[in-house]
SELO-901798 format. One record per residue (C-alpha): x, y, z; residue in three letters. Coordinates in steps of 0.02 Angstrom, whole numbers, padded with zeros to 5 digits, always signed. Each point is the difference from the previous one (the first is absolute). Layout:
XYZALA;...
! end
This chain:
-06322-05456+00172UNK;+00035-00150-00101UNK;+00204-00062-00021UNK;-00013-00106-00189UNK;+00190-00060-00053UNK;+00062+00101-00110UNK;+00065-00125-00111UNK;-00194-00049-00048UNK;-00037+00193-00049UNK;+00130+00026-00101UNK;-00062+00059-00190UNK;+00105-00104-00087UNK;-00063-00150+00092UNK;-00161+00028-00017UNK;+00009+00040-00186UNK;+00090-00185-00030UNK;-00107-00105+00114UNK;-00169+00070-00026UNK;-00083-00169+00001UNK;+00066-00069+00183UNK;+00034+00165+00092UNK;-00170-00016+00083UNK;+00013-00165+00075UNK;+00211+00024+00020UNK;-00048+00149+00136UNK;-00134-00058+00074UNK;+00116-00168+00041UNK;+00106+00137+00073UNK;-00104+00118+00102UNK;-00123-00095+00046UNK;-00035+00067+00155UNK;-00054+00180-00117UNK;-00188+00016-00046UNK;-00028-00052-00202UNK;-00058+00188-00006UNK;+00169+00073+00040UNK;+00088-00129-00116UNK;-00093+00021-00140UNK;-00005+00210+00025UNK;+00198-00005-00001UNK;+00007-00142-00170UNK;-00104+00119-00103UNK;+00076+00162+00074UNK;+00088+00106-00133UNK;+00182-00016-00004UNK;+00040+00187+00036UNK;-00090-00015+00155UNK;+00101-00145+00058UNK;+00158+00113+00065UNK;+00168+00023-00110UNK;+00113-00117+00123UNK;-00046-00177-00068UNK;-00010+00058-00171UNK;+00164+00095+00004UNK;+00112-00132-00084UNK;-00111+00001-00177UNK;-00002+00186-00030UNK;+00074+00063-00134UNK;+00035+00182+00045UNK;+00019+00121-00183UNK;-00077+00157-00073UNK;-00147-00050-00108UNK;+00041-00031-00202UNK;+00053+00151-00073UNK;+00037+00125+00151UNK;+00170+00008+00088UNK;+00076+00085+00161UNK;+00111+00143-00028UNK;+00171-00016+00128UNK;+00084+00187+00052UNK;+00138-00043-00116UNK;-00160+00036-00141UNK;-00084+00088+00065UNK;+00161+00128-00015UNK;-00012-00014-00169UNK;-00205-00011-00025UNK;+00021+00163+00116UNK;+00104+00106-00124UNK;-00092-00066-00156UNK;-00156+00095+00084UNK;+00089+00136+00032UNK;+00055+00042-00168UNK;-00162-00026-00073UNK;-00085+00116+00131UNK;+00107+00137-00021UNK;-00031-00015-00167UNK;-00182+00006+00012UNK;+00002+00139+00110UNK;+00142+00084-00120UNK;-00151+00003-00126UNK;-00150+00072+00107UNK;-00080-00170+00046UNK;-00097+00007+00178UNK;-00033-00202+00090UNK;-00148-00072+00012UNK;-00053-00169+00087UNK;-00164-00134-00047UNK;-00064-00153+00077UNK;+00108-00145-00022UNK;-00186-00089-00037UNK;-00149+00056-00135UNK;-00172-00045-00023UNK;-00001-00143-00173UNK;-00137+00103-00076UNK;+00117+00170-00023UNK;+00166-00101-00017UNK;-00017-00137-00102UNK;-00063+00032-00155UNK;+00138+00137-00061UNK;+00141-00144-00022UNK;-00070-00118-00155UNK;+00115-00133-00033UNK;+00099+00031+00182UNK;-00179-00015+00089UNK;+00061-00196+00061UNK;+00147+00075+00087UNK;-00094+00097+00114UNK;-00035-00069+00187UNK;-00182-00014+00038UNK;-00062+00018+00186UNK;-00168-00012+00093UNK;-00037+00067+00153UNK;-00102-00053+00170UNK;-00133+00092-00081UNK;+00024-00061-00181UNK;+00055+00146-00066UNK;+00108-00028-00147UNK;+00175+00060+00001UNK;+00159-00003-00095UNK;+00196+00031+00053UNK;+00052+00139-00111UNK;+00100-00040-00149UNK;+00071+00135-00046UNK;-00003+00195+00060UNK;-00078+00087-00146UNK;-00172-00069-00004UNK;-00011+00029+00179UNK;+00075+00173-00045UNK;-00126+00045-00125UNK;-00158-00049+00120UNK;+00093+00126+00128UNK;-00018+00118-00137UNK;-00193-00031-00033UNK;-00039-00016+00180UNK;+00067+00182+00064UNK;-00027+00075-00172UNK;+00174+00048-00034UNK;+00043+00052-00180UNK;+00173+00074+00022UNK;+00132-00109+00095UNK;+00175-00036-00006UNK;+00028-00160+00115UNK;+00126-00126+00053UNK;-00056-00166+00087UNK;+00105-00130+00088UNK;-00074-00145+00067UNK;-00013-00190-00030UNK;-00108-00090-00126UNK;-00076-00173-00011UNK;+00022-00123-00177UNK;-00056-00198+00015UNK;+00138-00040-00124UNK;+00139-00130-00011UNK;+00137+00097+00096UNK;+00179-00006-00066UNK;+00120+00054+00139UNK;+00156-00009-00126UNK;-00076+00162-00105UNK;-00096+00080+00145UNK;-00179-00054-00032UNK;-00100-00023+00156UNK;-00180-00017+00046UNK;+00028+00137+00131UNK;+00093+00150-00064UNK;+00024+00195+00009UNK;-00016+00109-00138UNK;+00032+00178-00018UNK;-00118+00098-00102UNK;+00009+00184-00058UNK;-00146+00054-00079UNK;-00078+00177-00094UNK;-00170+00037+00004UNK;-00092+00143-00094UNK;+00001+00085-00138UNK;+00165+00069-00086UNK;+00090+00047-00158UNK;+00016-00161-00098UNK;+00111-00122+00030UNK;+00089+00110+00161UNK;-00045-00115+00103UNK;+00036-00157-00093UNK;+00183+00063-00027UNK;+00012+00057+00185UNK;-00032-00189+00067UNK;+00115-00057-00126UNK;+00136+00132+00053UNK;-00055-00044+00199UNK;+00062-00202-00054UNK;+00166+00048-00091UNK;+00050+00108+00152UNK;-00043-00146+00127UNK;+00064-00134-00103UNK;+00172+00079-00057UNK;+00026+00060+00194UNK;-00021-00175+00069UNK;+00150-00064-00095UNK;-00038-00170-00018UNK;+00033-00006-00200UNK;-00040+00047-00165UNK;-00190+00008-00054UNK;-00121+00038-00160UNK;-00156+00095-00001UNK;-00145-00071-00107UNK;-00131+00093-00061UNK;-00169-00037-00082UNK;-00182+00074-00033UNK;-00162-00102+00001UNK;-00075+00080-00112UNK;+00116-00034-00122UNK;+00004-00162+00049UNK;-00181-00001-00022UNK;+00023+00075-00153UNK;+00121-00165-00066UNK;-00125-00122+00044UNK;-00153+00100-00071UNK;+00103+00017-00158UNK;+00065-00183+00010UNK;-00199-00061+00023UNK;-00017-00039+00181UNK;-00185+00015+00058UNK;-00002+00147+00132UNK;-00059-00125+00137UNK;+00173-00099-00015UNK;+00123+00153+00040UNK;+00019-00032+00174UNK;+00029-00179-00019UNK;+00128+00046-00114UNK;+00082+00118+00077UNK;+00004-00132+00132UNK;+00102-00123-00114UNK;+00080+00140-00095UNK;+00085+00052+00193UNK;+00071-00155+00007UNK;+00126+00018-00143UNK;+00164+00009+00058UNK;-00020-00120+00128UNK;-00034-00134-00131UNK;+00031-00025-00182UNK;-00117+00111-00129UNK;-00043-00194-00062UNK;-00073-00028+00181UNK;-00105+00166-00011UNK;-00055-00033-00171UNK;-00069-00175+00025UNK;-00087+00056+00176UNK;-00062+00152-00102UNK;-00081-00128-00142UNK;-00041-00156+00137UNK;-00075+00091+00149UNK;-00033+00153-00056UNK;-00106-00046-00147UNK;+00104+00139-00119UNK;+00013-00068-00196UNK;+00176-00043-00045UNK;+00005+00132-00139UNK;-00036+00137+00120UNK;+00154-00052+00121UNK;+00111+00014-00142UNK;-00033+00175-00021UNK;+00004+00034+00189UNK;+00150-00081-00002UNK;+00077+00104-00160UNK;-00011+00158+00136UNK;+00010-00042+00186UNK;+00175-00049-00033UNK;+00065+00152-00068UNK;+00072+00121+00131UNK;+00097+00162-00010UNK;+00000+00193+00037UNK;-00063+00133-00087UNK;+00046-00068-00195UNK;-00146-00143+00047UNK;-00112+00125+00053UNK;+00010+00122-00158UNK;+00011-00180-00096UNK;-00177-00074+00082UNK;-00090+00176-00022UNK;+00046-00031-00179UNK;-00063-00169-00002UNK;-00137-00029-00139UNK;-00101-00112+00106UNK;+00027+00052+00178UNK;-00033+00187-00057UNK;-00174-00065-00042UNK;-00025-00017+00199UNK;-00046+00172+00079UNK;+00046-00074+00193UNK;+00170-00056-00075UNK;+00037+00153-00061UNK;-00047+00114+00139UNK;+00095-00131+00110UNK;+00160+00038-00124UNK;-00022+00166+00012UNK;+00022+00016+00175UNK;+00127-00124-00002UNK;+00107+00125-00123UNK;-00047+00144+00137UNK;+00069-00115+00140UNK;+00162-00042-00068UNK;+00031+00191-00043UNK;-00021+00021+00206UNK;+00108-00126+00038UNK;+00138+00048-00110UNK;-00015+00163+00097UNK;-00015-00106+00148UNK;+00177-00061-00062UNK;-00049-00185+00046UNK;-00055-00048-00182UNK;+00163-00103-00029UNK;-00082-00140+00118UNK;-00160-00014-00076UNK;-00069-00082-00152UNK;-00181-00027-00068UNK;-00040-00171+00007UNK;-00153-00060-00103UNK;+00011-00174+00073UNK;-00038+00095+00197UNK;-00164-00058+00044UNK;-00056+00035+00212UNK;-00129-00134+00017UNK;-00081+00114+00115UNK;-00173+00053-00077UNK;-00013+00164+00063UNK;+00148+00089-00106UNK;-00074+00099-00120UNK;+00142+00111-00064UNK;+00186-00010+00018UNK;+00114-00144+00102UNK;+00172-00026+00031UNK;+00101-00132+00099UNK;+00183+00003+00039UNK;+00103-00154-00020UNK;+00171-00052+00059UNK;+00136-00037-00131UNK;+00155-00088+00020UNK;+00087+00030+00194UNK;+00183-00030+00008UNK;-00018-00078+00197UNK;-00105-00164-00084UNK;-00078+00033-00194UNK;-00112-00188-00012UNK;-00106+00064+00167UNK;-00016+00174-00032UNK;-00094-00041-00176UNK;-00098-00113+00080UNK;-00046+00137+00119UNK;-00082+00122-00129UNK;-00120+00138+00030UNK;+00048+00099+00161UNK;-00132+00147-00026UNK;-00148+00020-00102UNK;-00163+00104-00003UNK;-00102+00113-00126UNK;-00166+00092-00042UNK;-00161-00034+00058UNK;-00123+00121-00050UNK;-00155-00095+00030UNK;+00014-00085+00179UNK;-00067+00157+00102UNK;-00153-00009-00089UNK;-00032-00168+00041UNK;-00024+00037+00180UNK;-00064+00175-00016UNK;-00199-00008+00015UNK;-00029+00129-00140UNK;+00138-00094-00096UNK;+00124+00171-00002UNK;+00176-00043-00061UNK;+00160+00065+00070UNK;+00137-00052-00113UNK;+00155-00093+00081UNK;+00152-00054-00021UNK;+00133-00094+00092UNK;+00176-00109+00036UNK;+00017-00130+00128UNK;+00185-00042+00071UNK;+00022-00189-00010UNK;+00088+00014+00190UNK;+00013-00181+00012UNK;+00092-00055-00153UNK;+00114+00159+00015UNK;+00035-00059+00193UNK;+00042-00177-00061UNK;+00130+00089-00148UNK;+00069+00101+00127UNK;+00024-00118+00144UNK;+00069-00137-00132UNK;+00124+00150-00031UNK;+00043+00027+00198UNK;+00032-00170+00007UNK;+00122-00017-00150UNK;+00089+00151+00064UNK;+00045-00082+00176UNK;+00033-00165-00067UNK;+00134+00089-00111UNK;+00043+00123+00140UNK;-00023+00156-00119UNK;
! end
């Protein structure tokens, strides 16, 4: 055994004085074989030890993930709870995936949001991807033990490459909360029973006053087949479209005509309907529309929107929503109804609770099933995910106000 001064192993030496550090330690330990001096100059750092390196390590969670201290985790505790027994309340049974996938079933089924998603490789080559979300790894579930009828709740953490913002509770490691109905029902039961399961979590959490949007993409389709936009450009914008309300309609327009490759003339008429928004007036209004009512998806999507809103005016929640036209989901595999809730003004601190936003979100997905299924059989869908993380930040904002004024 060897003894080589530590001083001369040291990674940050070595990384400054490439040029010299063979001749500096041979000077030094002379008496050591060139073998052993030039095995422990070209030895990776990690094998070096942790005691000389000690004083250049910075120790922090990698960008965009966080620790969670008791005081938190008292309050992440009880914001599971709630939303458990509220699952449960409504019939749903737990399930659990992989927190990896294989590429070839995952990847494909998130168009625009595709970059987000963390690739892997294993020893073997195999190539794998962190989940992004829960429902595509949901619907594969589905395929996989040929399950047509299923009432589910899933909470676990997902993966994003994004540019985390720790001020509105966007991470790159997160947990969501998914409730989800699979199978075949009465229309648009199931639809209003997600959107029933968010108002009850969301109104017994307390953290502040919200808004329900809803939307259809096939009416949306409908507006942009009406409005001239080749069939092959809907995702893309419905990509754009989904960013509208985060920027300016000016901003959306001009990426809509610039990167998109949509004609000026055509925006202008998107733009004449995705920012109306109302209740059941705009519905009756649209279905009355001389050019939408040309569009047979549009008007099957209104229809169903009328049905819904009757059901959630039984529901006796439809005094926080709204159809939004402008409500996009850049997710490509909605094929029917979608809703988001957003947070409106909070007394506790208005300017960061706007910037917040969306705090739940989810809809239909008819066709995603099929895409795993061998024999292509669909089993329609439909869920709401819990935005945990930007309700925890609301919420322990809140605690923290509270003690600081000693209420």
């Amino acid at each position: 055994m060897h003894w080589i001064c530590p001083f001369f192993a040291k990674a940050s030496y070595r990384s400054r004085h490439l040029p010299v550090r063979l001749c500096i330690l041979r000077a030094f330990s002379s008496h050591l074989p060139n073998q052993v001096i030039e095995d422990v100059i070209n030895r990776p750092s990690s094998q070096l030890g942790t005691a000389t390196e000690k004083g250049n390590v910075i120790i922090k969670t990698a960008k965009g993930t966080r620790d969670f201290s008791p005081k938190q985790m008292v309050i992440r505790e009880k914001i599971f709870s709630t939303i458990i027994s509220c699952f449960k309340r409504h019939g749903a049974a737990t399930i659990d995936t992989p927190v990896f996938e294989r590429k070839d079933l995952l990847f494909d089924h998130y168009g625009e949001e595709s970059k987000l998603v963390y690739e892997l490789k294993d020893q073997a080559g195999e190539l794998l991807c962190l989940r992004y979300d829960l429902t595509v790894p949901f619907a594969r579930y589905l395929a996989m033990n040929k399950v047509s009828h299923f009432k589910r709740y899933h909470i676990a953490k997902v993966y994003r490459r994004e540019s985390p913002s720790l001020a509105t509770g966007r991470y790159r490691e997160f947990c969501q909360c998914d409730f989800d109905i699979a199978g075949q029902y009465d229309p648009m039961i199931p639809d209003a029973e997600c959107l029933k399961v968010m108002h009850e979590i969301l109104s017994a959490l307390q953290f502040g006053d919200f808004l329900i949007k809803i939307n259809e993409r096939r009416i949306l389709n409908g507006i942009f087949t009406i409005c001239g936009v080749p069939s092959t450009k809907f995702e893309t914008a419905c990509c754009t479209l989904d960013k509208l309300g985060k920027v300016t309609w000016k901003e959306v327009k001009n990426e809509m005509v610039e990167e998109d490759g949509i004609s000026p003339d055509a925006v202008d008429r998107i733009g004449e309907y995705v920012q109306l928004h109302g209740g059941i007036c705009l519905i009756e209004k649209l279905l009355q529309d001389p050019k939408l009512s040309q569009s047979k998806l549009a008007i099957e999507g209104l229809e169903d929107m009328k049905l819904l809103f009757e059901y959630l005016t039984l529901f006796g929640i439809i005094d926080q929503v709204t159809m939004d036209l402008s409500l996009a989901r850049g997710l490509n595999y909605y094929t029917g109804v979608i809703f988001e809730a957003v947070l409106q003004r909070q007394p506790s601190d208005a300017k960061e609770s706007l910037r917040i936003g969306s705090v739940a979100a989810g809809g239909r997905y008819d066709g995603l099933v099929a895409k795993f299924d061998p024999k292509g059989k669909k089993v329609p869908c439909v869920g709401v995910s819990i935005g945990v993380e930007r309700i925890f930040s609301i919420l322990e904002r809140n605690a923290e106000v509270r003690f600081i004024l000693n209420v």
